[in-house]
C-alpha positions in Angstrom: 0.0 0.0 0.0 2.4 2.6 0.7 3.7 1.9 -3.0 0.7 3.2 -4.3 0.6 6.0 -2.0 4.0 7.4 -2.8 3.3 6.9 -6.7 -0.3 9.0 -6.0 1.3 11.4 -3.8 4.0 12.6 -6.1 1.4 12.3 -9.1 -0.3 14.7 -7.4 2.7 16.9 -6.1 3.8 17.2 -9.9 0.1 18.3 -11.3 -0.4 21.0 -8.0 2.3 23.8 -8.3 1.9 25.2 -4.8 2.1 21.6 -3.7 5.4 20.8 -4.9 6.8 24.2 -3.8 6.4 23.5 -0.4 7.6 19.6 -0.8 10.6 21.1 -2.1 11.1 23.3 0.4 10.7 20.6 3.3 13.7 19.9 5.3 13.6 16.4 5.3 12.0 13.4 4.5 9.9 14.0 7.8 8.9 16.7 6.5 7.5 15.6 3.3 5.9 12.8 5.3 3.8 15.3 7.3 2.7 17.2 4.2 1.4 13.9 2.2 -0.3 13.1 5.5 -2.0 16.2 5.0 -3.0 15.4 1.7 -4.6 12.5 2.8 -1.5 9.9 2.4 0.4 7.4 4.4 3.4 6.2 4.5 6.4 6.5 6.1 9.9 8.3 6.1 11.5 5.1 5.5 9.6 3.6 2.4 9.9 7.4 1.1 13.9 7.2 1.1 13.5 3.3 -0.4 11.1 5.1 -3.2 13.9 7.8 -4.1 16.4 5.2 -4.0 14.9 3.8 -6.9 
């Protein structure tokens, strides 16, 4: 599940300007944890660093 949240989360951060703006500016990957949470997704810092990995 949090496969498909990651891919729909950054889906939506590249199709919402404002949205990726403050991704970008987040300080880590805590930080862009707490805004996708926001946005109504879960997952965690951890399967966020394995997604960017590759």
């Amino acid at each position: 599940m949090s496969k498909a949240q990651l891919t729909a989360f950054f889906v939506k951060v590249e199709a919402d300007p404002t949205l990726k703006l403050r991704v970008d500016a987040a300080d880590d990957s805590s930080a862009v944890v707490a805004i996708a949470q926001g946005e109504g997704f879960h997952f965690s810092p951890a399967s966020l660093a394995r997604h960017l990995r590759g």
